[in-house]
Phi, psi and omega in degrees: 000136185287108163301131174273114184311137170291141186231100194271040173268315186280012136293141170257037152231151169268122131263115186295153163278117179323143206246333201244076191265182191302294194302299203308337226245304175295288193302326191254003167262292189339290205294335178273300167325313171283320141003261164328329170253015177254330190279297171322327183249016182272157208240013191230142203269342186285292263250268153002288194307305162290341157324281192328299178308312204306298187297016203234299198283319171317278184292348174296352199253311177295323190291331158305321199271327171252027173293270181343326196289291161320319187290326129000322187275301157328295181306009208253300182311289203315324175293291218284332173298319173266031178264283209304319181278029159257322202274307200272008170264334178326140177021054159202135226257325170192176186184122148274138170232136187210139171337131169334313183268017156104329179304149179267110168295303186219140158218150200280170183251039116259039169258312195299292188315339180245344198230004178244162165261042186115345198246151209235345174273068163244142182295194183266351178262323166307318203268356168278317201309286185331313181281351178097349193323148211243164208260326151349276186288304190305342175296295169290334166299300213306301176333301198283301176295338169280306159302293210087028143284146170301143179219123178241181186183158175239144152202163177283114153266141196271080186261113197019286163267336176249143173222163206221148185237119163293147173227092167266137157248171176229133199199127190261106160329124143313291173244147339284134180275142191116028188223144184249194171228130171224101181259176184204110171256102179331141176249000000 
């Protein structure tokens, strides 16, 4: 049976091609060598000299090509990094990820739009304060997050005359460990 090529023009990932192959590595090693033994046996300074641009230019050419290389890479984690904080928004009103020890690693930016007066830098005991959470429920997150276990709850959330009855879980990454998901669903 015949494999079929996958065809990634209509997809939103690119595969790139190495930016830095085998020959540019080989041709720009040659040039510096012959560079260097024409210059070692040339007794004339124009001749010198122009070496000197040619081996100049050469790595200013290498140093690019594995510029380029890198930059490939960036572009790639980051795509792949905001595929994934796009996947953890999906049917859930916000999502956190934190640390064993309760600091917060990522929170989402419809925490600020929604649940703040603007300031987007709170630790986890500010953002339970924020949600109204009963010392109970602040109990069974911390737990849950210090164990690495899972955890769910209902509770009513209270924004002045109106209120929404809420679902936060707690739910512990495998890889990398030592890390959680903390989400808030309508209930």
């Amino acid at each position: 049976m015949k494999k079929k090529k996958q065809n990634f023009d209509k997809s939103a990932f690119h595969v790139r091609e190495s930016a830095l192959k085998f020959w540019h590595l080989a041709l720009i090693g040659a040039c510096v060598a012959a560079a260097i033994l024409v210059s070692v046996n040339s007794n004339n300074d124009i001749i010198r000299g122009l070496i000197t641009i040619i081996i100049t230019l050469s790595i200013i050419g290498l140093l690019y090509l594995i510029q380029n290389r890198g930059s490939d890479l960036r572009t790639a984690t980051e795509f792949q990094a905001m595929v994934y904080a796009g996947a953890m928004r999906m049917n859930n009103i916000l999502t956190l990820i934190l640390y064993r020890n309760g600091s917060i690693f990522y929170l989402d930016s419809r925490y600020a739009e929604n649940f703040t007066n603007g300031s987007q830098y709170h630790n986890l005991d500010q953002f339970l304060s924020t949600m109204g959470l009963e010392n109970e429920n602040k109990i069974q997150v911390y737990d849950a997050i210090r164990d690495l276990t899972r955890a769910e709850f209902e509770y009513v959330y209270k924004a002045g005359r109106k209120s929404a009855p809420l679902k936060i879980g707690v739910y512990p990454l495998v890889r990398p460990e030592g890390f959680v998901v903390m989400t808030l669903n309508e209930g």
